[in-house]
NUDRENKOL-185098 format. One record per residue: x, y, z of N, C-alpha, C, CB in turn; residue in one letter. Coordinates in steps of 0.05 Angstrom, whole numbers, plus 32768, in hexadecimal, padded with zeros to 4 digits. Glycine has a CB too. Layout:
<nodes>
X / Y / Z / X / Y / Z / X / Y / Z / X / Y / Z / A
...
</nodes>
This chain:
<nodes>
81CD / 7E1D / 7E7C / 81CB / 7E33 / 7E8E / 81E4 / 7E44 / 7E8C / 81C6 / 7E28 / 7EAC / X
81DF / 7E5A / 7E8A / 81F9 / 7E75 / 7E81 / 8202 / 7E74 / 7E9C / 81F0 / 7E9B / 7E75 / X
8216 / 7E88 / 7E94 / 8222 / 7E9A / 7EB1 / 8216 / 7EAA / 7EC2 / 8235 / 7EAB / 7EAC / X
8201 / 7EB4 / 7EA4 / 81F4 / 7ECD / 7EB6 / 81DF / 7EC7 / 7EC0 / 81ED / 7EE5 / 7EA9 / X
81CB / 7EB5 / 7EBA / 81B8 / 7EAC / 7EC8 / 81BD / 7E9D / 7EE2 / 81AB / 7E9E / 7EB9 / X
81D2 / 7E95 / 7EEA / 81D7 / 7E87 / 7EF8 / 81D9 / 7E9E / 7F11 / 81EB / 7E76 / 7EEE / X
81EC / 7EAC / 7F0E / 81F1 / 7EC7 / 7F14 / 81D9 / 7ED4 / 7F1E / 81FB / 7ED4 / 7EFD / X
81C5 / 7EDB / 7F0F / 81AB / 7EE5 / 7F17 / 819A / 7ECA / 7F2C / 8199 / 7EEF / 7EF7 / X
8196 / 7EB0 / 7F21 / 818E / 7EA4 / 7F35 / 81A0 / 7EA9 / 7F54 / 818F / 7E89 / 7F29 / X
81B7 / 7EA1 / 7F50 / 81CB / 7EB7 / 7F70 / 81BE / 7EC4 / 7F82 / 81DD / 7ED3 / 7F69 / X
81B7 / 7EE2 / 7F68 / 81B3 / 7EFA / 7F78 / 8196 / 7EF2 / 7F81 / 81B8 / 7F18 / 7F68 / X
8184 / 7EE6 / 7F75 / 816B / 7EF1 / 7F7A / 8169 / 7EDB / 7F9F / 814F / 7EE9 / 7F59 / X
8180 / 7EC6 / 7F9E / 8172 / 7EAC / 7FAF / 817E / 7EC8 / 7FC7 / 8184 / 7E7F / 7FAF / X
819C / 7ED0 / 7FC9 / 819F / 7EE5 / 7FD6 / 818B / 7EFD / 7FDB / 81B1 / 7EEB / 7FCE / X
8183 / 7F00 / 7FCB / 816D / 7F1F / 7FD5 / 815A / 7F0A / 7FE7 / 8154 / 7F36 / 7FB2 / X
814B / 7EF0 / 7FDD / 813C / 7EE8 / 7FED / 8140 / 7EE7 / 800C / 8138 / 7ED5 / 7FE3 / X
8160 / 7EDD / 8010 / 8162 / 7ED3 / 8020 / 8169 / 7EEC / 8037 / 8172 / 7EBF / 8018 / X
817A / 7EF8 / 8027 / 8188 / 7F1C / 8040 / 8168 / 7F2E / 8040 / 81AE / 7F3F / 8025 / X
815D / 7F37 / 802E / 8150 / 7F4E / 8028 / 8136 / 7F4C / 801E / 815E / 7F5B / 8018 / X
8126 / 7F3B / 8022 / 8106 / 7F34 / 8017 / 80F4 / 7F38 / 8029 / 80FF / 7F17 / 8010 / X
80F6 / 7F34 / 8046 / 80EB / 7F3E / 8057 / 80EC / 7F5B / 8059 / 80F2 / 7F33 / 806A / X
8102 / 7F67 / 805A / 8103 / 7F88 / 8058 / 80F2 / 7F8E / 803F / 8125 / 7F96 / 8054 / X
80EF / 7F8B / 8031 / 80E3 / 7F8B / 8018 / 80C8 / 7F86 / 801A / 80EE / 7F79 / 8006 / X
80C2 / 7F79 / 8025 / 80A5 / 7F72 / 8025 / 8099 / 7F86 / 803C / 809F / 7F4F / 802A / X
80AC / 7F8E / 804E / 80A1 / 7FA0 / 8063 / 80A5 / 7FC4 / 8059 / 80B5 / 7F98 / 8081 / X
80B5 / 7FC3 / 804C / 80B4 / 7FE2 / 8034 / 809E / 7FE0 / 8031 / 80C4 / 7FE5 / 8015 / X
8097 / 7FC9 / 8020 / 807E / 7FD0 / 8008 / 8064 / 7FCF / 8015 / 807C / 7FB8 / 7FEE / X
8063 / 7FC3 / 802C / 8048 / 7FC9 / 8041 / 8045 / 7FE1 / 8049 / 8049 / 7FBB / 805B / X
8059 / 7FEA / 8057 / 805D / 8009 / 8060 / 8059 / 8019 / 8049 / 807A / 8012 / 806C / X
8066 / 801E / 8031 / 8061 / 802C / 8025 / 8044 / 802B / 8011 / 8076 / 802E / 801E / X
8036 / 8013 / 8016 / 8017 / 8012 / 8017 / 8004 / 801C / 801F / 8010 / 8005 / 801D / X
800A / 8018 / 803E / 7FFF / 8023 / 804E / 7FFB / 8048 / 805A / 8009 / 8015 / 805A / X
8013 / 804D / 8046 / 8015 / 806D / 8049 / 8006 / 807D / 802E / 8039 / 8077 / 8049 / X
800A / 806B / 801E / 7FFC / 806E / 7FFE / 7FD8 / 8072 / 8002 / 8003 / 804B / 7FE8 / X
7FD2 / 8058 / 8017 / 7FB5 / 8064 / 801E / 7FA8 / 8076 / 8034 / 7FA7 / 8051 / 8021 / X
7FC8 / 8077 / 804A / 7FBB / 808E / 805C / 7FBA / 80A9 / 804E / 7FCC / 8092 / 8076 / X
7FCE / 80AF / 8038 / 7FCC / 80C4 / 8027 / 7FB6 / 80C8 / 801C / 7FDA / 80C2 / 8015 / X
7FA5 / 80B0 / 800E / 7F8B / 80B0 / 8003 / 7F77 / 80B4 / 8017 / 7F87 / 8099 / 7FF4 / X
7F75 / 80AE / 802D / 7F65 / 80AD / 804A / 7F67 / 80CD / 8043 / 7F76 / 809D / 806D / X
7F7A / 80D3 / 8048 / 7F7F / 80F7 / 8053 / 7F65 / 8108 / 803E / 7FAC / 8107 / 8047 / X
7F6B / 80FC / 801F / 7F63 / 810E / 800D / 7F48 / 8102 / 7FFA / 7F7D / 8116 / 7FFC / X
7F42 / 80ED / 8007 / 7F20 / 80E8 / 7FFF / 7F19 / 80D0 / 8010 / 7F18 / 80DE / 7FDB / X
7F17 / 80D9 / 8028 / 7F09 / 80D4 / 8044 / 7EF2 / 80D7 / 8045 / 7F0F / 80E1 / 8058 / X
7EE0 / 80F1 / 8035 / 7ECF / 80F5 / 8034 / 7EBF / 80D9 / 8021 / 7ED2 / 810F / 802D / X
7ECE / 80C8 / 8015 / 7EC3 / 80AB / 7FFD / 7EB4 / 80A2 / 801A / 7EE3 / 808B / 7FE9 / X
7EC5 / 809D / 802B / 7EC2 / 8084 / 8044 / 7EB7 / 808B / 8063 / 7EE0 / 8078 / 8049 / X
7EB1 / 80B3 / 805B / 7E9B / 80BC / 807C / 7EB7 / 80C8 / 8089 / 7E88 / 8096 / 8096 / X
7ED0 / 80C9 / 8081 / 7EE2 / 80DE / 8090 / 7ED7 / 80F8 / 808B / 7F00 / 80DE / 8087 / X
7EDD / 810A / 809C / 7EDD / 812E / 808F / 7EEF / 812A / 8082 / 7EE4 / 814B / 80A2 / X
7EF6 / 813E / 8070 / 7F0F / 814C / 806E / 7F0F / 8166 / 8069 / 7F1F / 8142 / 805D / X
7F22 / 8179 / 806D / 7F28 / 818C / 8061 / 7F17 / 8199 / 804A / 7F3D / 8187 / 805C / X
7F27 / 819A / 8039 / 7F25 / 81A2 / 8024 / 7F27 / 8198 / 8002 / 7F30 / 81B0 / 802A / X
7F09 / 8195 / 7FFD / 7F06 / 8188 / 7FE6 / 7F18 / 818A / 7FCA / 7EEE / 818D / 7FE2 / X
7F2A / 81A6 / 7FCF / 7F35 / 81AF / 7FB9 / 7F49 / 819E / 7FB1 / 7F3D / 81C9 / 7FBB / X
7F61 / 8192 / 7FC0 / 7F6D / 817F / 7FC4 / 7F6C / 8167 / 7FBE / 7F6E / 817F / 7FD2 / X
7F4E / 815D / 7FC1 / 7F4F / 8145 / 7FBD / 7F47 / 814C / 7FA5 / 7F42 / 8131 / 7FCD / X
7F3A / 8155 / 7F98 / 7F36 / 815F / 7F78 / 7F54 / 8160 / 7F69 / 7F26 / 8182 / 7F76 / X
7F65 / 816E / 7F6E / 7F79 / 8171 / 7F65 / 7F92 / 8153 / 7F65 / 7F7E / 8188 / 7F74 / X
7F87 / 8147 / 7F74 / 7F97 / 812A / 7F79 / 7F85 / 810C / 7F72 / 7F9E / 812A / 7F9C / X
7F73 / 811A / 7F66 / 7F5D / 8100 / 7F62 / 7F61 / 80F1 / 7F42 / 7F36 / 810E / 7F64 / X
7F6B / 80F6 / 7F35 / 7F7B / 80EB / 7F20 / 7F94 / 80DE / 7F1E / 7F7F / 80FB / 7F14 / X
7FA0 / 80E0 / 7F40 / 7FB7 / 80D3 / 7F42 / 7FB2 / 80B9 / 7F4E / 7FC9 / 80E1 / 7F51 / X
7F99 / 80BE / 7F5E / 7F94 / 80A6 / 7F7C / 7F7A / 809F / 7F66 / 7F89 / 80B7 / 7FA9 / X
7F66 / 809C / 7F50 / 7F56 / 8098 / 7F4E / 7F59 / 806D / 7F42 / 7F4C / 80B3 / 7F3F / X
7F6F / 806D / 7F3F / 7F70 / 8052 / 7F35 / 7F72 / 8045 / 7F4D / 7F86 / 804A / 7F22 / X
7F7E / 804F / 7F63 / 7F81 / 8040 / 7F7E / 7F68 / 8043 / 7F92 / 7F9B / 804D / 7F8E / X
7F53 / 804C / 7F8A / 7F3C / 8055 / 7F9D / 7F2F / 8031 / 7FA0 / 7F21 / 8072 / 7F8A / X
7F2E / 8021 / 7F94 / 7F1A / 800C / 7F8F / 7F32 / 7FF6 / 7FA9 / 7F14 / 8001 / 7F63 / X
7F52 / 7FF5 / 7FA1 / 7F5F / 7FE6 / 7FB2 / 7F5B / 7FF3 / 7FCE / 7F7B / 7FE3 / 7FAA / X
7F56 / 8013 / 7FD1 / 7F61 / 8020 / 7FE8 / 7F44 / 8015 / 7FFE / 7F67 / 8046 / 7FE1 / X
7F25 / 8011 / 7FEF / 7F12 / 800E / 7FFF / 7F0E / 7FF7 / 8000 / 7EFE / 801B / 7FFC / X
7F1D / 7FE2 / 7FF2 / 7F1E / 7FC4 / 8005 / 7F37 / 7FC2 / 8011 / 7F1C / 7FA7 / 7FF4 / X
7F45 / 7FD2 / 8014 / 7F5D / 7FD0 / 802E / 7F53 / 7FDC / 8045 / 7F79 / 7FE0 / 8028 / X
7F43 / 7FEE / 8040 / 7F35 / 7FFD / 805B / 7F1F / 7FF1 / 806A / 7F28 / 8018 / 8054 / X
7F0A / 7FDB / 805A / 7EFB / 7FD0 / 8060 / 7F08 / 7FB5 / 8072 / 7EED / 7FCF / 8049 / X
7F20 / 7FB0 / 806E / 7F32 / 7F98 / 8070 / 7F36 / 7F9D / 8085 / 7F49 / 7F92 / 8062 / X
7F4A / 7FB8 / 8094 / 7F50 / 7FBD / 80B0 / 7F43 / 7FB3 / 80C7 / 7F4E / 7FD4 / 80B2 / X
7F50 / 7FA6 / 80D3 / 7F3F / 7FA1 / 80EC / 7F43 / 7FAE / 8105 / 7F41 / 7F88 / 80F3 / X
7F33 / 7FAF / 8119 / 7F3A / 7FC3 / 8130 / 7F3C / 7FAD / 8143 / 7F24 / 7FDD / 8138 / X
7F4A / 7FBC / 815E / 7F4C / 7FAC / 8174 / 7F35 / 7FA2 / 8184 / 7F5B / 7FB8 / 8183 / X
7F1E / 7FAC / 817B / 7F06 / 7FA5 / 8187 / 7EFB / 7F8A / 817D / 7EF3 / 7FBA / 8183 / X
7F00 / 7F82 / 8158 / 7EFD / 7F6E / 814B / 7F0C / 7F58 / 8154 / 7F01 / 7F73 / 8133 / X
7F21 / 7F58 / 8162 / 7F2D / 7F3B / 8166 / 7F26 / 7F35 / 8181 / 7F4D / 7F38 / 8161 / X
7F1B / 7F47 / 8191 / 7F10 / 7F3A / 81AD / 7EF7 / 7F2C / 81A6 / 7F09 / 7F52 / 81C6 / X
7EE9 / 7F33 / 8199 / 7ED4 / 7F1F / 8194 / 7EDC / 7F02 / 8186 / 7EC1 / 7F2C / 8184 / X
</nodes>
């Protein structure tokens, strides 16, 4: 076992230990904004209005690989009405 691996085993037990939670709560949030973005601009996939179709035309080559994760995350949501039952 080197110096440097040892070194990197270190840092990574440290990131686990200071900064993995923050990390894991970034990457939720910034999930979650990734598909309200997609919500905004093909709402119309899932019975939202929206606006204007021109937009989502123009952005549908960016969001089109994420459309398949974005409608089993939406289907996933639960509301406050689902856990009283």
């Amino acid at each position: 076992m080197g110096r440097g691996s040892l070194w990197a085993s270190l840092r990574q037990f440290l990131f686990g230990v200071v900064a993995y939670d923050a990390f894991e709560y970034a990457t939720r949030v910034r999930w979650s904004l990734h598909y309200l973005v997609i919500l905004a601009l093909l709402g119309d996939l899932v019975g939202v209005p929206t606006r204007s179709p021109y937009y989502s035309l123009r952005f549908l080559p960016y969001v089109l690989p994420d459309i398949p994760r974005w409608k089993r995350w939406l289907l996933r949501q639960r509301d406050v009405t689902d856990r009283m039952g």
